[in-house]
KOLGU-155988 format. One record per residue: x, z, y of N, C-alpha, C in turn; residue in three letters; residue number from 1. Coordinates in nm, 4 decimals, padded with zeros to 6 digits, always signed. Layout:
      n_X      n_Z      n_Y     ca_X     ca_Z     ca_Y      c_X      c_Z      c_Y vovex lokol
        X        Z        Y        X        Z        Y        X        Z        Y   Ala   NUM
...
***
This chain:
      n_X      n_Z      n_Y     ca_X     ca_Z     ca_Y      c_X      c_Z      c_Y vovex lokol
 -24.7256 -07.7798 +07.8562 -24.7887 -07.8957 +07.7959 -24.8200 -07.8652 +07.6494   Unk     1
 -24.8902 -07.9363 +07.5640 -24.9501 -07.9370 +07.4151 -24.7834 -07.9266 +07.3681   Unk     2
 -24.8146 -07.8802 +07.2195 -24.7299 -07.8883 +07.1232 -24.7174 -08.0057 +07.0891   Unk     3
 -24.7963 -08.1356 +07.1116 -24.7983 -08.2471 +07.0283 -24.7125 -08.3360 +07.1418   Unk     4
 -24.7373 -08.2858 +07.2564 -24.6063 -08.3422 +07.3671 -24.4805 -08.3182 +07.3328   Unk     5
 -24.4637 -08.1913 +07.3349 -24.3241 -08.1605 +07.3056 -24.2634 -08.2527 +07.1269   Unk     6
 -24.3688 -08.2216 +07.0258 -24.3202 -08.2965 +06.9472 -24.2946 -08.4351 +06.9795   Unk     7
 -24.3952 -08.5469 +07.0307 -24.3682 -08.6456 +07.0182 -24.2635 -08.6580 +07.1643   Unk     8
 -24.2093 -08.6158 +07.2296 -24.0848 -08.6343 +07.2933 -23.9437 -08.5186 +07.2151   Unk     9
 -24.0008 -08.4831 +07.1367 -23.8363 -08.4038 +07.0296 -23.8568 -08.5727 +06.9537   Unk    10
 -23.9405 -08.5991 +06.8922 -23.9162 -08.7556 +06.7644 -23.8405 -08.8325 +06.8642   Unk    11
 -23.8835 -08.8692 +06.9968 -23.8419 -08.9842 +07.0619 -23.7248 -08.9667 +07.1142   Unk    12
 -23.6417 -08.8482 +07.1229 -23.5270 -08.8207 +07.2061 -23.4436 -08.8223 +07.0767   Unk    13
 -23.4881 -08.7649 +06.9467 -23.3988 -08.8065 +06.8707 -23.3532 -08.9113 +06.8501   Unk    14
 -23.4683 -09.0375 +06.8117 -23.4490 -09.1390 +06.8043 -23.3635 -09.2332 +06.9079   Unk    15
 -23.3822 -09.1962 +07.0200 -23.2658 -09.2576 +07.1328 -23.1320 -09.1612 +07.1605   Unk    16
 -23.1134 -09.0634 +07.0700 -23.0099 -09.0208 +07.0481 -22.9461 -09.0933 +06.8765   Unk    17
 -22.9371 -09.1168 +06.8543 -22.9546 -09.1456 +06.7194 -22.8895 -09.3160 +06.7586   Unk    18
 -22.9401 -09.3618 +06.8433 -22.9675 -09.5365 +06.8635 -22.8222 -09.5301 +06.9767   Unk    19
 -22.8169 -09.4384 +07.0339 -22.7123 -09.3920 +07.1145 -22.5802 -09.3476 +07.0779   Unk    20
 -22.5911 -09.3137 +06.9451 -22.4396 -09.2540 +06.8992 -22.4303 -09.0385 +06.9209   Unk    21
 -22.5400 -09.0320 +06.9386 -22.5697 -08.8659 +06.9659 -22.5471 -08.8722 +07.1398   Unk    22
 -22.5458 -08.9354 +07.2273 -22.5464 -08.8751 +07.3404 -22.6264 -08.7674 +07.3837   Unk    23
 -22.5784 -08.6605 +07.4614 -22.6198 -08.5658 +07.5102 -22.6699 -08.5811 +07.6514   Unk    24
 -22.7025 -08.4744 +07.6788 -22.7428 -08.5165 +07.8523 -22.8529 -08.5957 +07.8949   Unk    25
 -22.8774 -08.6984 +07.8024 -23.0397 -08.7295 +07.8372 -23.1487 -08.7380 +07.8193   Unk    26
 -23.1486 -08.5722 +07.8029 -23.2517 -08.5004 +07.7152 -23.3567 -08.5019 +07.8514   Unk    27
 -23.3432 -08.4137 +07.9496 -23.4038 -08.4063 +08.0500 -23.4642 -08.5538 +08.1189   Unk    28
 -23.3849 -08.6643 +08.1432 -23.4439 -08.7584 +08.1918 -23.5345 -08.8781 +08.1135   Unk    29
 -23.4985 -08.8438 +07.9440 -23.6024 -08.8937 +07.8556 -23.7308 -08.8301 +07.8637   Unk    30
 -23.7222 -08.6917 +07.8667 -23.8863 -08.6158 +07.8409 -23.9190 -08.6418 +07.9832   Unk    31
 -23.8887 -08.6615 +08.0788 -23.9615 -08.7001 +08.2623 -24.0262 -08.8722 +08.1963   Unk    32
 -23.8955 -08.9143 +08.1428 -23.9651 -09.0482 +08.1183 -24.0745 -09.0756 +08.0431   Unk    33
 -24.0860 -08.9783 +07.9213 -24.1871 -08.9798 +07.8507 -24.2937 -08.9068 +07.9035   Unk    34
 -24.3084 -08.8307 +07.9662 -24.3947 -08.7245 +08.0895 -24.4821 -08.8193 +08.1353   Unk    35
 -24.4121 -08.9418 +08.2140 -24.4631 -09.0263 +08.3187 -24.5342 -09.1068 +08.2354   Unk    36
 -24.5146 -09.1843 +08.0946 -24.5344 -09.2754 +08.0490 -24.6796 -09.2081 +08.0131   Unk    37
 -24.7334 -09.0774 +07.9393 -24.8065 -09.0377 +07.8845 -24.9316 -09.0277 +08.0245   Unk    38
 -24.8173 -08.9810 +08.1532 -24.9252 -08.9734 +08.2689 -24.9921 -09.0909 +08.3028   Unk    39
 -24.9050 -09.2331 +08.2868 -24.9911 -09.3884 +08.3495 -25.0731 -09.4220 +08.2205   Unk    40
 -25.0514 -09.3800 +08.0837 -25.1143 -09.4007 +07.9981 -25.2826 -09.3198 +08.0219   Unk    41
 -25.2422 -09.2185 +08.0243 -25.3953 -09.1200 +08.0867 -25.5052 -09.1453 +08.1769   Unk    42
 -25.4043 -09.2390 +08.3143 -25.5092 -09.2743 +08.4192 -25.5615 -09.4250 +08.3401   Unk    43
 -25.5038 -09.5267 +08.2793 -25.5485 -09.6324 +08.2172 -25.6442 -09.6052 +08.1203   Unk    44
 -25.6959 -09.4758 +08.0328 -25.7422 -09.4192 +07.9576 -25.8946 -09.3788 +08.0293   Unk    45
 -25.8486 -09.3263 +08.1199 -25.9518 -09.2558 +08.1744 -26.0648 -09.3877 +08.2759   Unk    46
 -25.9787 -09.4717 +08.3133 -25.9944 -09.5995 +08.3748 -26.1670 -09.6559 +08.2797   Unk    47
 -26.0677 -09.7095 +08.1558 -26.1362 -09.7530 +08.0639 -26.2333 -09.6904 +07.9996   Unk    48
 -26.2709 -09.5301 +08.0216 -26.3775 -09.4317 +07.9619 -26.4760 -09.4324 +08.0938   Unk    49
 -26.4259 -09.5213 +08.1863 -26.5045 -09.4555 +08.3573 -26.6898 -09.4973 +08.2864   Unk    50
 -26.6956 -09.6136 +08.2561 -26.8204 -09.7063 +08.2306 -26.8991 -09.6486 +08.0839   Unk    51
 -26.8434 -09.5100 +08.0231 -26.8828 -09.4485 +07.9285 -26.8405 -09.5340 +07.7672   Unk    52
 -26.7887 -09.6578 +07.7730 -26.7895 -09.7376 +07.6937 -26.6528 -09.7677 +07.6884   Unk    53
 -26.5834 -09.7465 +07.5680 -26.4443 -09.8108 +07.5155 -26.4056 -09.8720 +07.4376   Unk    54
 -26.3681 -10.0002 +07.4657 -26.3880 -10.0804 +07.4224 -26.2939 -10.1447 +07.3338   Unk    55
 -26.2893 -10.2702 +07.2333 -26.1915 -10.2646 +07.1343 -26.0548 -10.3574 +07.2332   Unk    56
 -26.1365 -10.4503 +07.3010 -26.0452 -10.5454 +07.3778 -25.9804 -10.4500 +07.4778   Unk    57
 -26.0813 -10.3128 +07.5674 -25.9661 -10.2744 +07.6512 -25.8507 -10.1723 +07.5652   Unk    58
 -25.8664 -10.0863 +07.4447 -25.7822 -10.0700 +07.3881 -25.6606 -10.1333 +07.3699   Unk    59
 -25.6704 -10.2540 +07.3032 -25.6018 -10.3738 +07.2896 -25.5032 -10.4048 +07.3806   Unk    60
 -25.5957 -10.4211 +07.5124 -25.4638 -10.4266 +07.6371 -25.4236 -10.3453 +07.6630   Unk    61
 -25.4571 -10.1805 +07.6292 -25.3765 -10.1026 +07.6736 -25.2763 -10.0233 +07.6304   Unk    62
 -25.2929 -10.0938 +07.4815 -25.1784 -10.0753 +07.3585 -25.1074 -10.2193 +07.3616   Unk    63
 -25.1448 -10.3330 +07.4326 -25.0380 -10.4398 +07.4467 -24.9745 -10.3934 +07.6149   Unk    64
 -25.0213 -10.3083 +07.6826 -24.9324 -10.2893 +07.8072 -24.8483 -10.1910 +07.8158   Unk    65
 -24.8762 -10.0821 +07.7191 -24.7756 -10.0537 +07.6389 -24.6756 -10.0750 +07.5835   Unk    66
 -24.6505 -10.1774 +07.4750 -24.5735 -10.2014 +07.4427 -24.4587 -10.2779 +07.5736   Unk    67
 -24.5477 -10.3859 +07.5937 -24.4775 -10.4695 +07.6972 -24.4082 -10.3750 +07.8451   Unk    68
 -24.4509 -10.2643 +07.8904 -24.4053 -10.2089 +08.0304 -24.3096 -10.1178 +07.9762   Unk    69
 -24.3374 -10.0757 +07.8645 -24.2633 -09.9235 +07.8354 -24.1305 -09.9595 +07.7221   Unk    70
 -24.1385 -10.0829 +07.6432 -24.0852 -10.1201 +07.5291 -24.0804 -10.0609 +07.4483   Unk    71
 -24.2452 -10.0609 +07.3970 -24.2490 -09.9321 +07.2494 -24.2784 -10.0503 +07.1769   Unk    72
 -24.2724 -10.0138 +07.0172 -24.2970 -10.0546 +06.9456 -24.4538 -10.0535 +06.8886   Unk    73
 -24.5063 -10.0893 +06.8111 -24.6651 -10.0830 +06.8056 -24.7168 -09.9117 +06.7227   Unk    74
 -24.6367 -09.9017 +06.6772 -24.6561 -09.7600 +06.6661 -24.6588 -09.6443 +06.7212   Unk    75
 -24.4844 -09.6465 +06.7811 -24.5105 -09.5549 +06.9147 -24.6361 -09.5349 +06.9905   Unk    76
 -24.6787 -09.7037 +07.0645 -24.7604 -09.6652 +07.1602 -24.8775 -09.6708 +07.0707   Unk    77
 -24.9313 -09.6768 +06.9867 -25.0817 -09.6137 +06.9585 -25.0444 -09.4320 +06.9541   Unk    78
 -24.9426 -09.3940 +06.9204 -24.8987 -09.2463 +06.8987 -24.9193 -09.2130 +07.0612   Unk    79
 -24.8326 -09.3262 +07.1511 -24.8426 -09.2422 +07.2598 -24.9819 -09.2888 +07.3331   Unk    80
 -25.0575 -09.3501 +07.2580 -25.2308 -09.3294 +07.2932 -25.2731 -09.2439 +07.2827   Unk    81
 -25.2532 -09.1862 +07.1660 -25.3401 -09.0856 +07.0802 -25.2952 -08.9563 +07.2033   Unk    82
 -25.2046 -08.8989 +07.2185 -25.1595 -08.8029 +07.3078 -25.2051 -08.8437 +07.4444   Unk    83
 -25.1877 -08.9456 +07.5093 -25.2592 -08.9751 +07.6248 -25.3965 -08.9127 +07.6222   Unk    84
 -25.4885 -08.9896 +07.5529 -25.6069 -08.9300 +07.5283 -25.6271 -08.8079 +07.5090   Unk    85
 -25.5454 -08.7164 +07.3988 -25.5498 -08.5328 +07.4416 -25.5293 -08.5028 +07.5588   Unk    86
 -25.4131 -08.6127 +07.6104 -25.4020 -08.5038 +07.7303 -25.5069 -08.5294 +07.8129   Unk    87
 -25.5533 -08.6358 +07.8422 -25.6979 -08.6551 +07.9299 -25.8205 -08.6328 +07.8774   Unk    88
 -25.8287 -08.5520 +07.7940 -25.9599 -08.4915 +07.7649 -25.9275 -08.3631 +07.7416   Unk    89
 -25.7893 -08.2982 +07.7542 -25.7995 -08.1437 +07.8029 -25.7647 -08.1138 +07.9902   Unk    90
 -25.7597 -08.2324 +08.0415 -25.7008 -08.2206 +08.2000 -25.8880 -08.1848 +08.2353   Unk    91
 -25.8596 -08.1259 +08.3278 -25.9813 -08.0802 +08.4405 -26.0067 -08.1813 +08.5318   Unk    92
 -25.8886 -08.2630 +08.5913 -25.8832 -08.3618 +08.6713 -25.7870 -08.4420 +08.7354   Unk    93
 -25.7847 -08.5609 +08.7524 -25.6767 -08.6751 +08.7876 -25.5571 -08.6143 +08.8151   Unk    94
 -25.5503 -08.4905 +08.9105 -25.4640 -08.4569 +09.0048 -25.3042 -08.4759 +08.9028   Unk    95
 -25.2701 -08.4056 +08.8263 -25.1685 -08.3842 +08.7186 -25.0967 -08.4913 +08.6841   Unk    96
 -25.2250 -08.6296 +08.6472 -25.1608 -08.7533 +08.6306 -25.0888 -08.8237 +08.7131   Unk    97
 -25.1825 -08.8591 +08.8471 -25.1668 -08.9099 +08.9837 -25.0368 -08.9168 +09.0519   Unk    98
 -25.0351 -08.7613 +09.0572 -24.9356 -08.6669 +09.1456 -24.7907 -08.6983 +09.0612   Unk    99
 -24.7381 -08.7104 +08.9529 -24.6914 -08.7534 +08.8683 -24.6039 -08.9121 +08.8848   Unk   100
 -24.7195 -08.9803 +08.8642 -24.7385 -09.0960 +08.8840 -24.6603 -09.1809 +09.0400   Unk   101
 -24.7519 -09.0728 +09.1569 -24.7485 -09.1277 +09.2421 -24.5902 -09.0690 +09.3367   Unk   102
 -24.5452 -08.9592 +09.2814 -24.4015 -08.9516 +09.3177 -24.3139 -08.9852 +09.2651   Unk   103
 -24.3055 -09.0554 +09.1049 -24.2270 -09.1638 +09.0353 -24.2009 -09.2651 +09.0357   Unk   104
 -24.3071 -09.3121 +09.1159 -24.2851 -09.4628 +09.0997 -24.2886 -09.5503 +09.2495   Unk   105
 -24.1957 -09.6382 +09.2472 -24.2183 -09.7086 +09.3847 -24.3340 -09.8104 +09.4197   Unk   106
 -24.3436 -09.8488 +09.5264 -24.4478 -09.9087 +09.5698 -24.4913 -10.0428 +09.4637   Unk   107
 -24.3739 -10.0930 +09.4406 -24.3803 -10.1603 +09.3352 -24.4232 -10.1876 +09.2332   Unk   108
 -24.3554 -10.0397 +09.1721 -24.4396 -09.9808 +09.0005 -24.5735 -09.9299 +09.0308   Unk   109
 -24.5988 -09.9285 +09.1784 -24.7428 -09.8596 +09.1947 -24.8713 -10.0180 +09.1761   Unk   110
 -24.7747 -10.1369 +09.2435 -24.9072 -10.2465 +09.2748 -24.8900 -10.3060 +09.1204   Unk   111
 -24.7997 -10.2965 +09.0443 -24.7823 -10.3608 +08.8897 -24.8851 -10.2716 +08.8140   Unk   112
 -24.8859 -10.1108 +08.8612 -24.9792 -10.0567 +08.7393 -25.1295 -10.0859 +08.8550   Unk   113
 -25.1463 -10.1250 +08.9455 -25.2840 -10.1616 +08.9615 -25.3293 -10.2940 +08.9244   Unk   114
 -25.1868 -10.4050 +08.8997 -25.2882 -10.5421 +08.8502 -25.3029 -10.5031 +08.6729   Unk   115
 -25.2201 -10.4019 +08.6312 -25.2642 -10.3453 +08.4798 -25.4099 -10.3017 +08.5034   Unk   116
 -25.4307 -10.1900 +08.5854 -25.5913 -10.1529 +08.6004 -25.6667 -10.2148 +08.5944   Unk   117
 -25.6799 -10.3588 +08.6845 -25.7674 -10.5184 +08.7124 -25.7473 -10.5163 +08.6284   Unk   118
 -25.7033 -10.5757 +08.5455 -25.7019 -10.6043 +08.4109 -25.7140 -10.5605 +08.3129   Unk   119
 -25.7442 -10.4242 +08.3145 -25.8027 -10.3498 +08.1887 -25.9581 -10.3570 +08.2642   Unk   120
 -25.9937 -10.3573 +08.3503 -26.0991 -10.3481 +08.3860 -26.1873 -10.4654 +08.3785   Unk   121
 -26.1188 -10.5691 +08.3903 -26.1608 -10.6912 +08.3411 -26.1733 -10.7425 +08.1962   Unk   122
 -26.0758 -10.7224 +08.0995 -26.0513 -10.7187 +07.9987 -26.1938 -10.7421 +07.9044   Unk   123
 -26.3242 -10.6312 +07.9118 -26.4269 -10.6943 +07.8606 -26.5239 -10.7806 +07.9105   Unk   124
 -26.4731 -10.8476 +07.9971 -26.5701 -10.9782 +08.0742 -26.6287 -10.9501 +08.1575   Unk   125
 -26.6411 -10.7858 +08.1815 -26.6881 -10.7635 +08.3319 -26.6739 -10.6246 +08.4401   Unk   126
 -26.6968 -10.6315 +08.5526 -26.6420 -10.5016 +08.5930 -26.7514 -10.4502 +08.6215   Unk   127
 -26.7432 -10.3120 +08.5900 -26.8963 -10.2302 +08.5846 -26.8563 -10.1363 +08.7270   Unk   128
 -26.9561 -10.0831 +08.7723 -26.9512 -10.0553 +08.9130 -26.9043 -09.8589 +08.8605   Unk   129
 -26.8635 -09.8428 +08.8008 -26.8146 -09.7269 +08.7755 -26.6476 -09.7265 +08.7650   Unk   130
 -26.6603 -09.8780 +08.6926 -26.4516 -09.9167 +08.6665 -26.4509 -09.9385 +08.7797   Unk   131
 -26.4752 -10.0019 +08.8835 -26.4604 -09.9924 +09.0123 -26.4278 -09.9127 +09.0979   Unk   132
 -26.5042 -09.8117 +09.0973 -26.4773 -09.6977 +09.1913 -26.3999 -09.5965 +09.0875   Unk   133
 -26.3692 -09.6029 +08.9718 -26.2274 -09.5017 +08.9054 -26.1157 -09.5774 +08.9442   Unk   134
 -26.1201 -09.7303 +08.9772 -26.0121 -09.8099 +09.0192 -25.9461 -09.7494 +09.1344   Unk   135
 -26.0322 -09.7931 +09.2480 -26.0293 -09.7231 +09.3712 -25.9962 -09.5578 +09.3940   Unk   136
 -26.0424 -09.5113 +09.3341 -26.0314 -09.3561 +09.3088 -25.8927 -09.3405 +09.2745   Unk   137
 -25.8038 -09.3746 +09.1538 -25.6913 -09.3812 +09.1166 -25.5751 -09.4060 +09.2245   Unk   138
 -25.6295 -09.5613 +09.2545 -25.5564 -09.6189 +09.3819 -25.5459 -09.5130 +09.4893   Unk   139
 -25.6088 -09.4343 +09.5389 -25.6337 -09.3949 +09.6762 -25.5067 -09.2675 +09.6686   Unk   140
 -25.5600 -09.2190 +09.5217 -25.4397 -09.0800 +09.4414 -25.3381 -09.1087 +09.4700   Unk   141
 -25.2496 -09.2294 +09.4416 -25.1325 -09.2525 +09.4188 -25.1021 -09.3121 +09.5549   Unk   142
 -25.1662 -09.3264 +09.6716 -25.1424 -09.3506 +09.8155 -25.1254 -09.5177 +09.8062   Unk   143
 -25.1839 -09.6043 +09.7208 -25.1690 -09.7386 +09.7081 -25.3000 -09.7635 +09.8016   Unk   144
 -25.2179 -09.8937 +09.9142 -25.3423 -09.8685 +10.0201 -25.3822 -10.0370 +09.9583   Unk   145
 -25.5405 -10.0228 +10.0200 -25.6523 -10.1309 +10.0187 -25.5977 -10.2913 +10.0125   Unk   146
 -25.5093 -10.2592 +10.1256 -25.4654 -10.4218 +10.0746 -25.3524 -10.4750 +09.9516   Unk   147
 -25.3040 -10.3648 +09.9262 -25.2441 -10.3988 +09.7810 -25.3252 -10.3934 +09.6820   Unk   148
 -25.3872 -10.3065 +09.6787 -25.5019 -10.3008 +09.5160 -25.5755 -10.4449 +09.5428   Unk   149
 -25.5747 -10.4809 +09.6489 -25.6517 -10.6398 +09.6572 -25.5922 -10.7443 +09.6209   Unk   150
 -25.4736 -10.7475 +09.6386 -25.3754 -10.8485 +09.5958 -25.3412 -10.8293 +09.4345   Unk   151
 -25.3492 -10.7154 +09.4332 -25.3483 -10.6726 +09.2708 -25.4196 -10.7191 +09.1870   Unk   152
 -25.5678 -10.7496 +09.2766 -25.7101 -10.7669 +09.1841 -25.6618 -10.9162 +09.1809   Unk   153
 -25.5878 -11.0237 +09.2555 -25.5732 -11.1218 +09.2773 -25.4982 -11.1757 +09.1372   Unk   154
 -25.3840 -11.1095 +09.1677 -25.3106 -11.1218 +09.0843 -25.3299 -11.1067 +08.9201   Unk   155
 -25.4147 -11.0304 +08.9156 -25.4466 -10.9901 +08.7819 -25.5562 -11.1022 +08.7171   Unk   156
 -25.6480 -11.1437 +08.8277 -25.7456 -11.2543 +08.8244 -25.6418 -11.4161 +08.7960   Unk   157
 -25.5696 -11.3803 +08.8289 -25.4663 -11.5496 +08.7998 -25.4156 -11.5225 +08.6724   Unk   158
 -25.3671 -11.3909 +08.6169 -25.3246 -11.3943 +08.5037 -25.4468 -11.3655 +08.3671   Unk   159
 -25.5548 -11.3890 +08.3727 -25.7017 -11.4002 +08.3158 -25.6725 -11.5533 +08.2384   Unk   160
***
């Protein structure tokens, strides 16, 4: 991975060592955690670049879903924007994120980060037929089948 990975998971492991009293040992399951976080950050990134246009409001939500899913502070997660974004504009393709993604998380964390998607996709007042099919595209990666991403879109539409 980048040097700027490894740094910004050496700052963050200190810091939860530090907040911890020096614990050891969860060095390894912080940088997976931060791994994953940078990976759902990437596909939401890439989500929001599908329609060529990025926007200030979907930023917005995706530095407020940030904070709120991951419990960063407002700094962190624009930091862990900024690295999201390297890493998805040096990836070749989804696979890295997905694959990631889609063996971390349960079915659960899978239909919560698709009513995040609806909702970044919605976010500027409309869905362009490109956020659509990166929606779908994403969804299909992470083995989230048709009728959940629908209930997702539901769900995300009630919380509008």
């Amino acid at each position: 991975m980048l040097d700027s990975i490894r740094s910004f998971f050496s700052r963050r492991m200190q810091l939860a060592a530090a907040q911890n009293g020096g614990a050891a040992g969860t060095d390894e399951a912080a940088e997976a955690q931060y791994r994953l976080q940078v990976a759902a950050c990437a596909l939401l990134l890439e989500l929001a670049h599908a329609d060529d246009e990025f926007t200030l409001a979907e930023r917005g939500h995706i530095e407020a879903v940030l904070r709120r899913h991951f419990a960063l502070d407002e700094e962190v997660a624009r930091e862990l924007l900024q690295l999201a974004e390297a890493e998805r504009e040096a990836a070749i393709d989804l696979y890295q994120f997905t694959t990631l993604v889609r063996n971390s998380y349960d079915l659960g964390q899978k239909t919560v980060l698709a009513e995040v998607m609806w909702g970044l996709v919605m976010s500027d007042g409309e869905v362009a037929r490109h956020e659509a099919y990166m929606l779908r595209k994403i969804a299909n990666l992470l083995d989230l089948q048709p009728g959940y991403l629908a209930a997702a879109r539901k769900n995300a539409e009630k919380d509008r």
